[in-house]
C-alpha positions in Angstrom: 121.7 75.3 110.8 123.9 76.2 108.2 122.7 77.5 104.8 125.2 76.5 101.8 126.2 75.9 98.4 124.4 79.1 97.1 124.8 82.8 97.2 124.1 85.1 100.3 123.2 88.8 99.4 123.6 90.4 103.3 122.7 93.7 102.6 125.7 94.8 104.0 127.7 97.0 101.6 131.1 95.7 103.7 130.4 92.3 103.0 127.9 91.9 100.5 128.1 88.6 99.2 128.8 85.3 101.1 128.6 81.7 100.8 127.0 80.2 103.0 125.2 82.1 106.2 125.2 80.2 109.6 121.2 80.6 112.2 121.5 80.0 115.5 117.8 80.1 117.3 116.4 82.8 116.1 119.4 84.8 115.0 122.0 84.7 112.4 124.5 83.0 114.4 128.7 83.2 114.1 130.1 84.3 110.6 128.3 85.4 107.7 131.1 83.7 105.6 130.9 80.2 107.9 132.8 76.7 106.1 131.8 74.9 109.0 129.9 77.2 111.1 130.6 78.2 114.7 130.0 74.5 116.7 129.5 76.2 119.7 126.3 78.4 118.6 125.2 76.8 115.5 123.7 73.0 114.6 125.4 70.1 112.5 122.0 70.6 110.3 123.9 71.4 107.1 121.0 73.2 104.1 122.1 72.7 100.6 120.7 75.4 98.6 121.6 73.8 95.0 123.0 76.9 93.8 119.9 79.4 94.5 120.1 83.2 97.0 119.4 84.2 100.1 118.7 87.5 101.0 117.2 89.2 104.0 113.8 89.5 104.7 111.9 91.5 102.7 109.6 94.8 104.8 106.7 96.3 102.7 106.5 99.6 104.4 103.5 100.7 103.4 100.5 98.3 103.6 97.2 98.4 104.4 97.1 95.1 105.1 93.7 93.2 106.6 92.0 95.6 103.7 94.6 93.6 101.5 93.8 90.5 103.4 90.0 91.2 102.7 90.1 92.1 99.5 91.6 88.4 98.3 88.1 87.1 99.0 86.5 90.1 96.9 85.5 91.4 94.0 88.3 92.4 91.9 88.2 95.2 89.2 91.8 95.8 89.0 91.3 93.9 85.4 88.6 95.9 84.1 88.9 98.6 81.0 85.6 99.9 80.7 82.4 101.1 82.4 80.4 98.1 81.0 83.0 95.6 82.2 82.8 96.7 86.4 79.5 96.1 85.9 79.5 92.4 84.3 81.7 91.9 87.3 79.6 93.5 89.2 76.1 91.8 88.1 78.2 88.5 87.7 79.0 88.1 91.6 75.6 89.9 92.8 73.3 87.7 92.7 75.5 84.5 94.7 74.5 86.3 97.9 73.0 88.8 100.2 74.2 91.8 101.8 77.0 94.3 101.1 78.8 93.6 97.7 82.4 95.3 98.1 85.0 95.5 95.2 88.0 97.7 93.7 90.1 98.4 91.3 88.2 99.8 88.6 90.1 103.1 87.2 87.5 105.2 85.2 90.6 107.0 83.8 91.4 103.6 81.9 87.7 103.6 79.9 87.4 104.5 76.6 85.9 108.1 76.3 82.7 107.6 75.4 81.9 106.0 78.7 79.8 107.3 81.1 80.7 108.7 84.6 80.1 106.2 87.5 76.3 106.5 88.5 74.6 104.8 91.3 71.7 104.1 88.7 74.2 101.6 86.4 75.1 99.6 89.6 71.1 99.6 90.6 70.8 98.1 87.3 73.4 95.4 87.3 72.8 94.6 91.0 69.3 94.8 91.9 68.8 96.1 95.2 71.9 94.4 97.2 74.0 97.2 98.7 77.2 97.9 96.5 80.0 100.0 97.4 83.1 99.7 94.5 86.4 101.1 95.4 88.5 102.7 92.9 91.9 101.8 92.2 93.3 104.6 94.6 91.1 104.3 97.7 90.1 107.6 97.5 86.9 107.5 95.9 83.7 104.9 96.5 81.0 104.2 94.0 77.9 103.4 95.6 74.5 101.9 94.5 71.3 103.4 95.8 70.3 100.5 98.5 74.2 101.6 100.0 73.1 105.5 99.9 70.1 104.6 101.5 71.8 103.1 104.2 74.9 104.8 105.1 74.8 108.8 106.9 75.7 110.3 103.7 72.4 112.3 103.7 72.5 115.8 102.4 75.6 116.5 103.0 77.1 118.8 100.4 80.3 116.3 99.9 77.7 114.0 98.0 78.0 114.6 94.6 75.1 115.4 92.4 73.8 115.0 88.6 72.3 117.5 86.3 68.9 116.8 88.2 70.4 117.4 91.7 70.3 113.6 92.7 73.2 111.9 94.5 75.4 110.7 91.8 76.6 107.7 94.4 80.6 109.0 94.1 82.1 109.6 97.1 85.3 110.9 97.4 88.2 111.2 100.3 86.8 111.6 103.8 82.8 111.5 102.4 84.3 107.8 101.3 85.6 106.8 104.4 83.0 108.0 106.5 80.8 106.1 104.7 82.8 103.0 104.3 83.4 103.0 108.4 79.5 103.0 108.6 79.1 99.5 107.0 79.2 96.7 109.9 82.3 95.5 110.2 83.4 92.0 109.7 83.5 89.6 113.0 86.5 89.0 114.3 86.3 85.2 113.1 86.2 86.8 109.8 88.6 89.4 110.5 91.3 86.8 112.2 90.6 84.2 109.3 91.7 87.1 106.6 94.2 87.9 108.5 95.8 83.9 108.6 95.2 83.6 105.0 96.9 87.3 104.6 100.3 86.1 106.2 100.1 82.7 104.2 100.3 85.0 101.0 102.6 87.6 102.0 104.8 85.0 103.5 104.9 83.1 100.1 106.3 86.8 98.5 109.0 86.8 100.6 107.9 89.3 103.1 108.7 88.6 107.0 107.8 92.2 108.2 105.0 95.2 107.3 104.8 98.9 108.2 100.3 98.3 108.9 98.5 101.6 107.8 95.2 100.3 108.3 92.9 102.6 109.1 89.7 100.1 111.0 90.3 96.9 112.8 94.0 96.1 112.1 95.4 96.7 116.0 93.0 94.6 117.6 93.7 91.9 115.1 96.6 91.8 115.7 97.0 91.1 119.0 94.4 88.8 119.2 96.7 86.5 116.5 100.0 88.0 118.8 98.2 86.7 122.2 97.6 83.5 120.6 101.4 83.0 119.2 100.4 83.3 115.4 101.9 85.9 114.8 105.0 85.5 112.0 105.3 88.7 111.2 106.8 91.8 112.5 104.0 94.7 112.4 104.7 97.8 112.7 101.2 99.4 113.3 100.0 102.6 112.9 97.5 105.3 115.0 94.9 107.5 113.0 95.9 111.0 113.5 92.0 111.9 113.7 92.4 110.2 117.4 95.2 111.9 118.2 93.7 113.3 121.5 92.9 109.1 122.6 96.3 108.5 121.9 98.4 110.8 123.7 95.8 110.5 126.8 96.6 107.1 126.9 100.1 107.9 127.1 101.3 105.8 124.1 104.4 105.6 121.8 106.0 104.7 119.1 108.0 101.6 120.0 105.7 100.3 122.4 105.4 96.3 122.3 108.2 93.9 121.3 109.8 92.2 118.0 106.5 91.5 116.2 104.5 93.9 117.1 105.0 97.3 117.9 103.2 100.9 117.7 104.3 102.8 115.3 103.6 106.1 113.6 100.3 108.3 113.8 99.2 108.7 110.5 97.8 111.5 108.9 96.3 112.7 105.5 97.9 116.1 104.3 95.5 115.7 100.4 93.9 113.2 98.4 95.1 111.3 95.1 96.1 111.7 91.5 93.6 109.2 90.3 91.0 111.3 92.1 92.0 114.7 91.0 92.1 115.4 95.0 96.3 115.9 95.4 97.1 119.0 96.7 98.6 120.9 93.6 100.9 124.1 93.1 99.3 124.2 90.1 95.9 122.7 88.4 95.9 119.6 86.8 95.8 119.6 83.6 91.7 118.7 83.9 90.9 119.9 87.0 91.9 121.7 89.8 94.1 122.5 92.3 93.3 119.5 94.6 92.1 119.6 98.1 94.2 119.9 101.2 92.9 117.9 104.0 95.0 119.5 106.6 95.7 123.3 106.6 99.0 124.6 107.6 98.3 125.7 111.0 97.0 122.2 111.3 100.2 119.9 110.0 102.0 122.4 112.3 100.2 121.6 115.4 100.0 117.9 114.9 103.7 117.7 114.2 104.4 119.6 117.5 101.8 117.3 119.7 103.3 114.2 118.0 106.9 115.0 118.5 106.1 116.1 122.4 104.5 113.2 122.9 107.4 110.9 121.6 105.4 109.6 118.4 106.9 109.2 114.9 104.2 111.0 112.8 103.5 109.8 109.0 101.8 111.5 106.6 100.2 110.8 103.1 101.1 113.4 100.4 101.0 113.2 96.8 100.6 116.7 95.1 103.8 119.2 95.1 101.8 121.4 97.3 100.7 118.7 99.9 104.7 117.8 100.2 105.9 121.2 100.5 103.4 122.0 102.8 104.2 118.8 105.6 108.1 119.8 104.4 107.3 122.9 106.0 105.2 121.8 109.2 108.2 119.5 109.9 110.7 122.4 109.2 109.5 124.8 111.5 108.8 121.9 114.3 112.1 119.9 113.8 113.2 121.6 117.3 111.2 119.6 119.0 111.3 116.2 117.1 115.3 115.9 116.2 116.2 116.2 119.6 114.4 113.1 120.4 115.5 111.4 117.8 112.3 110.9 116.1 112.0 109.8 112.5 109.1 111.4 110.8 108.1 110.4 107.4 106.0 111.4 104.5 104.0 108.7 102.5 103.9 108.4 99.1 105.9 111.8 98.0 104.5 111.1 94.5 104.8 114.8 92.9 107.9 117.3 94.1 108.6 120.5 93.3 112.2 120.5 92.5 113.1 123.2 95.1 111.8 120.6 97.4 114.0 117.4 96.7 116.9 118.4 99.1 114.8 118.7 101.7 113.8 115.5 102.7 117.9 114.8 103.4 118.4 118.1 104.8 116.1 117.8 107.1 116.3 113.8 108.2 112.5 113.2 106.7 112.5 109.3 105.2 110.5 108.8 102.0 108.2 106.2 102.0 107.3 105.6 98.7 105.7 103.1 96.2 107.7 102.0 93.1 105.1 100.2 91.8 103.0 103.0 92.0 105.5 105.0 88.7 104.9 102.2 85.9 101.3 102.2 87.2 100.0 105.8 87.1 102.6 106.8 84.7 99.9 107.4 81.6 97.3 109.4 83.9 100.1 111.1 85.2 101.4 112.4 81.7 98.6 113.0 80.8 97.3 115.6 84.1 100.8 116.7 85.4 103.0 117.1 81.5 106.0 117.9 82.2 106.1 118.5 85.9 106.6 114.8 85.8 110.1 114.8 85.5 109.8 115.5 89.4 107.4 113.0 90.2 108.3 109.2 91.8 111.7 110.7 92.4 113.5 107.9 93.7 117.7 108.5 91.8 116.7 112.0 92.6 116.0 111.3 96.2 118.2 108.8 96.9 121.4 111.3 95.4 120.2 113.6 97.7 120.8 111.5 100.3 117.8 111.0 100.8 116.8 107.8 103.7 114.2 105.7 101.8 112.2 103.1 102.5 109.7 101.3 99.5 106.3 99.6 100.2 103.4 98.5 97.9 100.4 100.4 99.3 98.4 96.9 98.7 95.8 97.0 97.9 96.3 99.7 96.0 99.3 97.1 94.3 99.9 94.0 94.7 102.2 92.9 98.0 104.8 92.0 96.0 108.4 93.3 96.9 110.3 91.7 93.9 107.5 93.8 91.7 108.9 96.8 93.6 112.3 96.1 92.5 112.0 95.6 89.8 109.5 98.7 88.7 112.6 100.7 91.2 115.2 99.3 88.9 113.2 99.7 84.9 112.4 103.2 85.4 112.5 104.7 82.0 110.5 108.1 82.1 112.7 109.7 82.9 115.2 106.7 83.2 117.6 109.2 85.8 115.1 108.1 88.1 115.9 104.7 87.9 117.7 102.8 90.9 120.5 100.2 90.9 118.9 96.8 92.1 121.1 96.8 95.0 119.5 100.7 96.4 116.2 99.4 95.1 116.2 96.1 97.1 117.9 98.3 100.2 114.6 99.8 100.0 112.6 96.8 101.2 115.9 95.9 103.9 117.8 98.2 105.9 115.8 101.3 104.5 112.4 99.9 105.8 114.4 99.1 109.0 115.6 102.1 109.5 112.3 104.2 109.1 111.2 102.0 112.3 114.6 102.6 114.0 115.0 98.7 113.7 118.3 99.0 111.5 120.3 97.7 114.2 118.5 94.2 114.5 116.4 93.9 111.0 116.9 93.8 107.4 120.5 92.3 107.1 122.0 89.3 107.6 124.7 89.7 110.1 125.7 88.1 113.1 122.8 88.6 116.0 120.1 90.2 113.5 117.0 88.4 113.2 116.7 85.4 111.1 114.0 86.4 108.5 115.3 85.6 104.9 114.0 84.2 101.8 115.5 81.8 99.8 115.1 82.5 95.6 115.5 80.8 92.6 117.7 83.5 91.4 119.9 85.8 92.1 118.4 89.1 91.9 121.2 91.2 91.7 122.5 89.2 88.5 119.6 88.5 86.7 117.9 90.6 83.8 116.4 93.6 85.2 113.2 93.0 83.9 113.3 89.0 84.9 113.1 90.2 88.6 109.4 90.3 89.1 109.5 86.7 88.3 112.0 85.1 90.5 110.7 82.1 92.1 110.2 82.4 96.6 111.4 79.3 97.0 110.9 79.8 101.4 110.8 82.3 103.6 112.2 82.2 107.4 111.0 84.2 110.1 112.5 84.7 113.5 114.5 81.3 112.7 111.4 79.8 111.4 110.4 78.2 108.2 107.2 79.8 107.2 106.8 79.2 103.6 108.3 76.2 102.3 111.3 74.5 103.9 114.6 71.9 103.0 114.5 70.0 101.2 113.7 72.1 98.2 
């Protein structure tokens, strides 16, 4: 078919508008700048577009997605501003069923001071005895009601935090929260495979034809079962826990392994915890806490870098405090003998805070940052407010990318929504300071060739030229020309994958 009448942004800086773009199966087919389109390769199926854009594909490369999937058929906190408020949501929703009640989103940094700390004694309250475990906005720490204490191997253990009377306050925090969380039966795989359908319904409808999966529970196995039976409409990326590192390279795996929609991908490892959690691995305290907590020592980012790059894996790794970076800066450094050589792309998640002797390092070195842009407008208040004026180096992204920097952008949903355009246009906005703003065309490259290339796809993904794959999305706008703070709202009018419609279709 041939797409027409509209605007074509490629995402090629040679050739980076067109008229009209030619798809032959599942490829883009002849010309990118086709009148009639190549007869030979391409159908007499003509597309009007009525004057709206195409542009490639968008990649989010940082998603945990079936916890996304899951969490649009539960309880939602992400709208809540006080203590009192989770837990009218809370009491609202627990008495519809029984069992485990799971939510998040609530951000006790957002409540008014007088509130109270999370206890498990205000969720008994609310919810009687169900079960209740309520994530907070970062994923990082769990808030749990007694009947969920009483039921999961927290125990004793001294990573349970306590109140002035020595009881278990029912915050858990970092690997004490995922521990716990991994104890709570999992979802059947109906359940699982049904979340999963429904999840590629609504990333599909965003525009998004491939993800980089960080799921830590379930997410492989899912996926193949919906690969096996030829649902599968979107190219995964998947990554291994790090924590299973031994599994893995026994089993001889490696990044690449599978075919164009699904593929292993990096091992991923945590190097600290979060902002929102005062648990970010810090040069130097927060302004109301500490200096974080590293998760991985030195000696131990050093070692898994070295087994990853021996074993031909890309290796991933979530840092957010100055230290945290620095520190997986330096493991990579000193191991970059034995990765460059095989061409492996190693990357660090999230880079939130930077130390400003660091920036140059990520380019120098041929580390990609995988950030968030969401992530700046969101935490920007908290982040003023426990970093000052260290923040000038934090969500770096001009700063980066004049570095040289190779970037690729994601949502972390559902930490954010999975919404690429929201991406842009928080990438593009970027007022404090605005130097670390990003011309729409970088900022959209972020969610194109950028995500490509941090999956060494950038050869066959995330532009449209002649013999890439045929994922695009059709808009109401043009993204590149509208107001920058219009782009969040620009219509998906369809999305193709691998040549196929799978969110809306012609006629418009």
């Amino acid at each position: 078919m041939i797409l027409h009448n509209g605007s074509v942004r490629t995402g090629d800086a040679r050739l980076p508008l067109a008229r009209a773009l030619a798809i032959a199966g599942d490829r883009i087919g002849g010309g990118v700048d086709v009148r009639e389109g190549d007869r030979s390769t391409v159908s007499n199926e003509r597309v009007d577009l009525g004057g709206r854009c195409v542009v490639p594909g968008f990649t989010d490369a940082h998603v945990h997605f079936l916890e996304w999937a899951l969490s649009l058929g539960r309880l939602d906190l992400s709208g809540t501003r006080s203590h009192a408020e989770v837990l009218a949501a809370a009491a609202g929703v627990a008495g519809a069923a029984d069992g485990w009640l799971i939510g998040a989103g609530w951000r006790s940094a957002r409540w008014p001071g007088g509130d109270p700390e999370p206890h498990r004694g205000a969720l008994d309250a609310a919810c009687g005895g169900r079960p209740v475990l309520l994530w907070a906005h970062d994923h990082h720490t769990a808030w749990l009601s007694s009947a969920a204490l009483a039921l999961l191997p927290v125990g004793d253990a001294p990573v349970v935090e306590r109140d002035g009377a020595g009881e278990p306050t029912g915050v858990l925090r970092e690997t004490a929260a995922w521990e716990a969380a991994a104890a709570i039966p999992p979802p059947g795989e109906r359940e699982l495979d049904e979340a999963l359908v429904l999840g590629l319904r609504a990333a599909h409808a965003r525009g998004v034809t491939g993800i980089h999966d960080f799921q830590r529970d379930w997410g492989l196995a899912a996926w193949q079962r919906l690969h096996t039976d030829r649902r599968l409409s979107l190219r995964v990326w998947a990554s291994l826990p790090a924590e299973r590192i031994d599994e893995i390279i026994a089993l001889g795996l490696r990044s690449g392994l599978g075919d164009d929609w699904l593929r292993i991908g990096p091992v991923k490892a945590f190097a600290d915890g979060t902002l929102g959690s005062r648990t970010a691995s810090m040069l130097e305290p927060f302004a109301d806490a500490g200096r974080g907590e590293a998760l991985l020592s030195a000696d131990e980012l050093r070692e898994l870098a070295a087994r990853c790059a021996d074993a031909g894996l890309e290796l991933a790794v979530h840092a957010i405090g100055d230290a945290a970076n620095r520190a997986v800066l330096d493991a990579l450094e000193t191991t970059r003998e034995r990765w460059a050589p095989r061409r492996l792309r190693p990357r660090i998640e999230h880079a939130q805070l930077l130390h400003p002797d660091d920036l140059a390092r990520f380019a120098a070195l041929g580390v990609t940052a995988s950030m968030q842009p969401s992530h700046a407008p969101s935490d920007r208040s908290l982040a003023e407010a426990v970093w000052g004026a260290r923040c000038a180096a934090a969500y770096a992204l001009g700063s980066l990318s004049a570095s040289g920097a190779a970037l690729c952008f994601g949502s972390d949903a559902p930490i954010e929504p999975l919404d690429p355009l929201a991406g842009v246009q928080a990438a593009v906005t970027r007022d404090w300071p605005a130097s670390e703003a990003l011309t729409v065309e970088l900022a959209l490259d972020g969610f194109w060739s950028g995500a490509a290339h941090a999956r060494q796809a950038e050869r066959r993904l995330g532009r449209l030229l002649p013999g890439f794959a045929a994922d695009l999305v059709v808009l109401e706008r043009d993204p590149v020309t509208c107001p920058p703070d219009e782009i969040a709202g620009i219509a998906v009018v369809a999305t193709m994958s691998g040549g196929r419609w799978v969110h809306g279709r012609p006629p418009w």
